[in-house]
C-alpha positions in Angstrom: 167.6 76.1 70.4 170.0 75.3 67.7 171.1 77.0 64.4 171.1 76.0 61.2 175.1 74.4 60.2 176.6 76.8 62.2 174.6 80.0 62.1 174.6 82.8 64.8 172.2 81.8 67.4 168.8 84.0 66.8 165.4 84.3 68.9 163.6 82.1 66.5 163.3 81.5 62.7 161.0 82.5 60.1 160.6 80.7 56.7 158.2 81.6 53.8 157.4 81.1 50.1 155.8 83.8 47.9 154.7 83.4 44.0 154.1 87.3 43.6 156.3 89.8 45.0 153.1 91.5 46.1 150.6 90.4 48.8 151.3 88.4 51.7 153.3 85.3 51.6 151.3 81.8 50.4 153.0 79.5 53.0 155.1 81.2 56.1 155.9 79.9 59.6 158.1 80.2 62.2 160.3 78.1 64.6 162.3 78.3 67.6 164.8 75.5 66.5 167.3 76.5 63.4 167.6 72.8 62.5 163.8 72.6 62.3 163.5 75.5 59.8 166.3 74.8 57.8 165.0 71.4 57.2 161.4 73.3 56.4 162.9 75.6 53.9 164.8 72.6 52.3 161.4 71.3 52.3 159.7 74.1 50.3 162.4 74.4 47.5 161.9 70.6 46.5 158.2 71.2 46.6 157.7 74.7 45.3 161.4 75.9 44.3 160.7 74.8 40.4 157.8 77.0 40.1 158.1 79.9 38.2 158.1 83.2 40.2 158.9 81.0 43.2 160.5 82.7 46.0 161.7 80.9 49.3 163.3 82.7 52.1 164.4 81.7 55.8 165.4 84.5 58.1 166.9 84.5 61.4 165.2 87.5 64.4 167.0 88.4 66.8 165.5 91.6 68.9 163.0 91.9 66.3 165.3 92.4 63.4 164.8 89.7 60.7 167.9 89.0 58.6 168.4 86.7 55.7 170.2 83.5 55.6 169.1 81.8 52.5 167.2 82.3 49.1 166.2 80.0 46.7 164.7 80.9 43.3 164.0 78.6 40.4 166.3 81.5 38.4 169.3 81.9 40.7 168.9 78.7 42.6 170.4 79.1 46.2 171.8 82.3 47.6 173.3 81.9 50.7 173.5 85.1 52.0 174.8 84.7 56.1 175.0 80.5 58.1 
């Protein structure tokens, strides 16, 4: 299992997109390889990152504890928030 650029090794990865901030997520998934969901995430910003509303998140768990390593939002663009 590898981490995205650098990032602290983690159980798996979980990436998602959401259009409302309430309700479950419309596209989610989750992967053991870092390099794999970064490249996923990457993915959804070109394809849904200019909608408006748009939110895209990957997360690294480790011992059940999801944290956040990267937000895009059409508004702010990227926030990297931990690699």
């Amino acid at each position: 299992m590898s981490a995205p650029e650098n990032a602290v090794e983690a159980d798996r990865y979980y990436v998602e997109v959401r259009f409302e901030q309430v309700g479950p997520p419309a596209v989610q998934g989750w992967w053991s390889d870092g390099e794999v969901a970064l490249r996923k995430y990457r993915g959804w910003v070109g394809s849904h990152g200019s909608r408006d509303g748009a939110v895209i998140t990957l997360q690294a768990e480790s011992g059940g504890a999801l944290e956040p390593m990267r937000t895009w939002t059409k508004e702010r663009g990227e926030v990297i928030h931990r690699r």
